[in-house]
Each structure stands twice: as C-alpha cells, then as structure tokens.
C-alpha positions in Angstrom: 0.0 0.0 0.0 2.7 2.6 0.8 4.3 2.1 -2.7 0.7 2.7 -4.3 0.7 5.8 -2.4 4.2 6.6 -3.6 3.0 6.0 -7.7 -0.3 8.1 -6.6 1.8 11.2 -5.6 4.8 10.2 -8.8 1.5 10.3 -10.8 0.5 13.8 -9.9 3.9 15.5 -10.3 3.8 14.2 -13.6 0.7 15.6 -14.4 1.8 19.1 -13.8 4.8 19.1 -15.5 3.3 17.4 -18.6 0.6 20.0 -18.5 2.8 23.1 -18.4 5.2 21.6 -21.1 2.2 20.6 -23.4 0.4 24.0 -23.2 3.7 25.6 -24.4 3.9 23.2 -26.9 0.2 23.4 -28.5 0.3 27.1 -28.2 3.9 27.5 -30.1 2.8 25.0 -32.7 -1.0 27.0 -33.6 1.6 30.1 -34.1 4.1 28.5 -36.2 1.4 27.0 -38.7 -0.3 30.3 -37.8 -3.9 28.1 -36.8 -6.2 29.6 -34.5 -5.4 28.1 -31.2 -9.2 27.1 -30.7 -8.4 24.5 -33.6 -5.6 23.1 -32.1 -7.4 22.9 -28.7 -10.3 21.2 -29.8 -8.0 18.4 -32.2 -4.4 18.1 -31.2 -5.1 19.4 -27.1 -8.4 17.4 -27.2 -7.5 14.0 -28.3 -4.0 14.2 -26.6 -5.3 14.3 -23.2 -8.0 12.4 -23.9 -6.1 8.9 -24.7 -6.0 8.0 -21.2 -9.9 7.4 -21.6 -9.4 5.8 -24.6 -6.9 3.4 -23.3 -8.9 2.8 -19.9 -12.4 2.5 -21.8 -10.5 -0.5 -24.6 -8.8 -2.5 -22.0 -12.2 -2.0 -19.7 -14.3 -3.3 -23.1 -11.7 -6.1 -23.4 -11.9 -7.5 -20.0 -16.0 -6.9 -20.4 -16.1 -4.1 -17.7 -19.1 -2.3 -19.6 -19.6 0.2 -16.5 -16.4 1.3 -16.3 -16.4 2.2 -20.0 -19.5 3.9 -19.3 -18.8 5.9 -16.0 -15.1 6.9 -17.6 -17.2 8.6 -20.4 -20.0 10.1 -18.3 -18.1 10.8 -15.5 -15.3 12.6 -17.4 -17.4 14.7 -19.4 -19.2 15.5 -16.3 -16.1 16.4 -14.3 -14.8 18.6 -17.5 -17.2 20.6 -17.6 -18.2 21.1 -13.9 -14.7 20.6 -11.9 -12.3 22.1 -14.5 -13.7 24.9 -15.8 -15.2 25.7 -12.3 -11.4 25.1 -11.3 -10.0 27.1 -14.0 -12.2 30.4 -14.1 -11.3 30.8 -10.2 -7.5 31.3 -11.6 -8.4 33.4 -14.5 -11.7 34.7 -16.0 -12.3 32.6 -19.3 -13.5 34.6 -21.9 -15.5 32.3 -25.0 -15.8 33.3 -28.2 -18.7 33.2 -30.1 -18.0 30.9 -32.5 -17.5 28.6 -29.3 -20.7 29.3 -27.8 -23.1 28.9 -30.9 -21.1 26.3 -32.9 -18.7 24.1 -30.6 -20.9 23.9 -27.5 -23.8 22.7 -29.2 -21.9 19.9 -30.8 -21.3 19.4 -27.5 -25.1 19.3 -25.6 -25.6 17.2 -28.9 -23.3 14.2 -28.4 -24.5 14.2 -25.2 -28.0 13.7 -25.6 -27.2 11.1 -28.8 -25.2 9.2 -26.2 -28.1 9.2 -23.6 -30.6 8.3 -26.3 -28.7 5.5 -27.5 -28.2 4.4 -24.0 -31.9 3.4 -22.7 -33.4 1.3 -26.1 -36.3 0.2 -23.1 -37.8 4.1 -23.6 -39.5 2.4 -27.0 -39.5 -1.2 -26.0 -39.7 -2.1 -22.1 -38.5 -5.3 -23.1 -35.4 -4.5 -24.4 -31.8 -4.1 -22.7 -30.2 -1.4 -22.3 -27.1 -1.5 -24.3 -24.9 0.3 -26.7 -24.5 -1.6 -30.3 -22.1 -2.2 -32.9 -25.0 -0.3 -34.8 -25.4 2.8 -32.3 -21.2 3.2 -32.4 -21.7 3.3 -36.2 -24.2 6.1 -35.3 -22.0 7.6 -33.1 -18.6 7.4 -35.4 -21.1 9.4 -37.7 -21.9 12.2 -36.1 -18.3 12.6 -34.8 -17.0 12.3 -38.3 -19.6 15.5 -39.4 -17.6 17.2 -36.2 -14.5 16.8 -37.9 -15.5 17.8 -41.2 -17.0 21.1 -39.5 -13.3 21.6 -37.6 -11.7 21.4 -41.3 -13.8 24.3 -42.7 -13.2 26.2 -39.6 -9.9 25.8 -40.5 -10.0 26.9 -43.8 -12.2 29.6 -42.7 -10.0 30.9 -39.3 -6.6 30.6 -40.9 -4.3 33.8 -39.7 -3.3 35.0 -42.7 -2.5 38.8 -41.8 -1.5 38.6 -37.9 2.4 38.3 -37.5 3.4 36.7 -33.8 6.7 35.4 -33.0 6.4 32.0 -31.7 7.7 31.1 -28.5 9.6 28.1 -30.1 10.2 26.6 -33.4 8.2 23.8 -35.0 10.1 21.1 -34.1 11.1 22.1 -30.2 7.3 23.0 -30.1 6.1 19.5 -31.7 8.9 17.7 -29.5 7.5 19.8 -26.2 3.5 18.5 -27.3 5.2 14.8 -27.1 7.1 15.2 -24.3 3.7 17.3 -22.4 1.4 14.3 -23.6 4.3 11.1 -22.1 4.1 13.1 -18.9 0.4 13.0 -19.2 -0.5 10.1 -20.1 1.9 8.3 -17.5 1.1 10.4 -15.2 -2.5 9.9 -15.0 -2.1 5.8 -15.6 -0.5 5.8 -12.4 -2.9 7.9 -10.4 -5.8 5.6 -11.7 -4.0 2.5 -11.0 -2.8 3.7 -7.4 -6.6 4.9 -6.6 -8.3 2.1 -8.2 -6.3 -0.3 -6.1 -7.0 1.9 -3.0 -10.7 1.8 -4.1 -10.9 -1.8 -4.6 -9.1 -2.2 -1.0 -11.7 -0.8 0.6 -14.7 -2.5 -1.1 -16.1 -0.3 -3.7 -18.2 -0.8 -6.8 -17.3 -0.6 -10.4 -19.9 2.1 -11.2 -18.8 4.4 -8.4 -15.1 3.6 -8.8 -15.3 4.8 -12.5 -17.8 7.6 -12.2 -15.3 8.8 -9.5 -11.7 7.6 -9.5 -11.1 6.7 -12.9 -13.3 9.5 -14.8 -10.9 11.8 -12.0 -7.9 10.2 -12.7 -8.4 10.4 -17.3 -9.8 13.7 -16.4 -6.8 14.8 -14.7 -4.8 15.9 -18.0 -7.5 18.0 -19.2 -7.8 19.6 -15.6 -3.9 20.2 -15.3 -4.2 21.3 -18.8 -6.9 23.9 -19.0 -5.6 25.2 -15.3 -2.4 25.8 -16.7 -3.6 27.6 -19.7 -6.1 29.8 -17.8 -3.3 30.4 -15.5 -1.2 31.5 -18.8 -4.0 33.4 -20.1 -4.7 31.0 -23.2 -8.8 30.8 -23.0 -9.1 29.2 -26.2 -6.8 26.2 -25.0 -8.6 25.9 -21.6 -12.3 25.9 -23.1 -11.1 24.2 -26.3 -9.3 21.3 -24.4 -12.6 20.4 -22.5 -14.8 21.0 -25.0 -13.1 18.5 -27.8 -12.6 16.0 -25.3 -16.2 15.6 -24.2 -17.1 15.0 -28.1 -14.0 13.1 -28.4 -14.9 10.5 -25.4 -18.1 10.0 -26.7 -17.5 9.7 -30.6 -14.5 7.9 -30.0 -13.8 6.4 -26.9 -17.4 4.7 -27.0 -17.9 4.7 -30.8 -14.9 3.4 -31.8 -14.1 0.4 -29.2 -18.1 -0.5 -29.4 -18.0 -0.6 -33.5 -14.5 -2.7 -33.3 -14.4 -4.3 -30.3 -18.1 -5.4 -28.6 -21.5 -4.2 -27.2 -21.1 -2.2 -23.8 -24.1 -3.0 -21.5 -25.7 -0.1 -20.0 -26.0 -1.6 -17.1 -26.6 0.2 -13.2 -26.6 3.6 -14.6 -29.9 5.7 -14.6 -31.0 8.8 -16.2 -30.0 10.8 -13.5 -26.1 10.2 -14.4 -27.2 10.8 -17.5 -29.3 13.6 -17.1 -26.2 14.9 -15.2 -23.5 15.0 -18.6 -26.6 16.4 -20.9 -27.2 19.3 -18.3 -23.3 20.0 -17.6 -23.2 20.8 -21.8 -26.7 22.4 -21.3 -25.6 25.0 -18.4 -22.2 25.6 -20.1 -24.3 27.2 -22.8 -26.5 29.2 -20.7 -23.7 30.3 -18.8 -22.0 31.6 -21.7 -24.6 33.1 -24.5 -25.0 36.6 -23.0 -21.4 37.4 -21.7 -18.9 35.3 -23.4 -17.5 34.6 -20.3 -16.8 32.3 -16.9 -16.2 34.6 -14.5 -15.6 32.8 -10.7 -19.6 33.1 -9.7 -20.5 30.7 -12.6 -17.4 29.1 -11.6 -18.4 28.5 -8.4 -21.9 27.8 -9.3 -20.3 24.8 -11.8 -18.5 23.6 -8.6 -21.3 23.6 -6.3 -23.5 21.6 -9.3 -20.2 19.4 -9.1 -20.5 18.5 -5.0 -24.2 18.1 -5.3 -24.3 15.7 -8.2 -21.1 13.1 -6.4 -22.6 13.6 -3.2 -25.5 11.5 -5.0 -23.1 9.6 -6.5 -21.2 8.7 -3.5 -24.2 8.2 -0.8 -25.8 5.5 -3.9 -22.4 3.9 -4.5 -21.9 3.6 -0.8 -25.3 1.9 0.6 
C-alpha cells in the first residue's frame, strides 16, 4: 500500500509538469502554422489528453467491464465541464468566443444527448436491454465524423493569414515539447488511476462508483492540469477548447470506436439521473456563456457547487 501511495503522488507531479510543457507546446505550434489556437485545442489538445480514456475505456471493453467504460465517459465529461472549468475560471476569467458558444458547445449538448438516447433502447420497447451496439457506435462514429468535417472548414475559414506573432519556439522544439507534455500525461494519470483504483478496490467499492469517481478523475486529470495551466497563462481558447473537444472526443471515439471494433457495452446500473447529469453540464455551459462570453468565478463557483451536489449523489448510492 505505501508504494501505491508513492505512484499516486509520482502520478500527480507528472501531471503538472506534462501540462505546463504541453500548453507551451500546442500554443507554439498554432503560431508556427499560424492556426487559431481554438483549432488546435479542440483536435491536437483534445485528443492528446484524452487517450487515457481511450486506453482505460479498450482495455475496460476487453476484460468486459461495460460500467467502467460507461462511468469513464460520463463521469469525465461531467467532471470537465463542472470541476475544471469551475477550477479554472477561479484562476483566470475565461473569456468564450462566439463561435465557441453557438457552434462548438452545441456539438457538444448534442453528443450528449445522442449518447443518452442510444443508451436506454427500453424508452421504445420495455423489453429491451439497455445497451450500446455495434449499430449505435456506427451512429455515433457518424456524427463525430460530421464534427471533424466542420473543424476542417473552420480551418480553412479561421486561418491567420495577416497577424504576424513570433512563436515562442520553433516547429520542431514545439512538436517535440506537445510529445514530451502528452508522455508526462498520459503516464502520469495511468498511475494515479491504477494507485486509486487499487485503494478503491481495497476498501470495497463498486465498479460504477469507482469509474464515475476515480477513474473518470484520474483520465480527467490531464484535461484539468491542462486547462488550469492555460487559464493560469491566459490561453482561453486552450482551456475551453481542451474540455470542449474532449467531451465530443470521449463520446465519438472512446465509446464509438471500441463499441463498433471491439463489442457491445451494457448499460448496465446507470440511470437517467447520471445521464441527465452529462446532458445538463453541456446544457448550463451554454446558458452560462450566451449573453457574456464569459466564466467569471460566480459561474465558476456555481459549476462547482453543481459538481459537489451531483457526487454527493453519486457517492451516498455507490456507498449503501
């Protein structure tokens, strides 16, 4: 146990330190290819610290843990949304764009309700089970591949033709410091999800609440480090980007993907109300930014409270 606790706190230092080299690094490369840093937020930032969902959610569909598949997804996107940009605005006011807040957070309410659709097939039929199909990660790869093709003509579109700034380091130093950032990462958070889920298991939890709390915590903790760290630096676009893109990313590819390629996920214990739960996260990030383009600490705040409430249910169920 004391060596768990020793790769629990290696874990975290390697988190940090990732995070501040791979902000440097995403923000040097959108200036050297002169791409709005939005762009490379919601592909490059996105996906990078995403793959420690990906990588939990494939071994978890391997072994046939559907509800740790689940609860990474729902849980993460939850957490992202509630925890880290609650987190972040309380370092730095985030300011959104409005292309963010009428194009990129829809996408976002919208994967989540196609996710929670897909999820309960007994709303049309009560005698069918609950799961999620080689034909509903078809569905799923779909809609995330219309994402895509809308971040290509944003490209297109956004490209900084005219502005002039000096990046910070060249192309390869900056692509070199995005690797390095993303190794830190990644290791970083597989060891703080293997230390805590041993520590879980220790003391006698379920598989539900252990991946609605320790692992969607511990392959959310990259995007957290990462969006702190570039709120702390002043880069909005990064910090709102990076959750943003990862949301749609865990749900078009860490469930679409493994479930097209792989096998069915059963839905399992989980109820609308966790469901309900990732649906309204997307939903109040909306409301909270149409009219000010911004997340100032009092919506900040308010995202955190939402947070307690919602794994105080989580934890008093998990826990009976």
């Amino acid at each position: 146990m004391f060596l768990t606790i020793i790769l629990l706190i290696l874990g975290f230092i390697l988190l940090i330190k990732g995070a501040d080299i791979f902000v440097d690094g995403a923000s040097s490369l959108a200036e050297n290819f002169k791409v709005p840093k939005m762009i490379i937020a919601l592909t490059i930032v996105a996906f990078g610290t995403s793959a420690p969902e990906l990588a939990v959610s494939t071994q978890a569909i391997l072994k046939g843990s559907s509800e740790i598949v689940l609860g990474n997804v729902v849980g993460s996107n939850i957490l992202n949304i509630l925890l880290i940009l609650g987190v972040s605005s309380l370092f730095s006011k985030i300011y959104v764009k409005d292309d963010t807040v009428h194009k990129e957070i829809p996408f976002t309410i919208l994967f989540s309700i196609l996710l929670t659709v897909i999820c309960f097939d007994n709303i049309l039929d009560k005698s069918a089970l609950n799961i999620i199909s080689r034909n509903d990660g078809i569905i799923i790869l779909l809609f995330f591949m219309i994402f895509i093709y809308y971040l290509i003509n944003s490209m297109k579109k956004n490209k900084k033709k005219d502005e002039v700034v000096k990046p910070k380091f060249n192309i390869l130093t900056s692509i070199l410091l995005l690797v390095l950032g993303l190794v830190g990462i990644v290791a970083g958070s597989n060891f703080v999800v293997e230390s805590a889920s041993k520590i879980a298991r220790f003391l006698g939890v379920s598989d539900k609440l252990i991946s609605l709390t320790i692992v969607a915590l511990g392959t959310s903790l990259p995007e957290l480090v990462t969006s702190v760290e570039a709120s702390r630096k002043g880069e909005n676009d990064i910090a709102i980007g990076n959750v943003i893109g990862s949301n749609i990313f865990n749900i078009g590819v860490v469930i679409g993907l493994p479930v097209t390629v792989i096998n069915t996920i059963n839905v399992g214990t989980f109820n609308y109300i966790d469901m309900f739960m990732m649906v309204f996260s997307a939903l109040l990030l909306y409301i909270l930014t149409r009219k000010d383009k911004q997340i100032g600490k009092k919506n900040g705040i308010m995202m955190l409270l939402m947070f307690i409430i919602y794994y105080m249910y989580v934890l008093l169920g998990g826990l009976k």
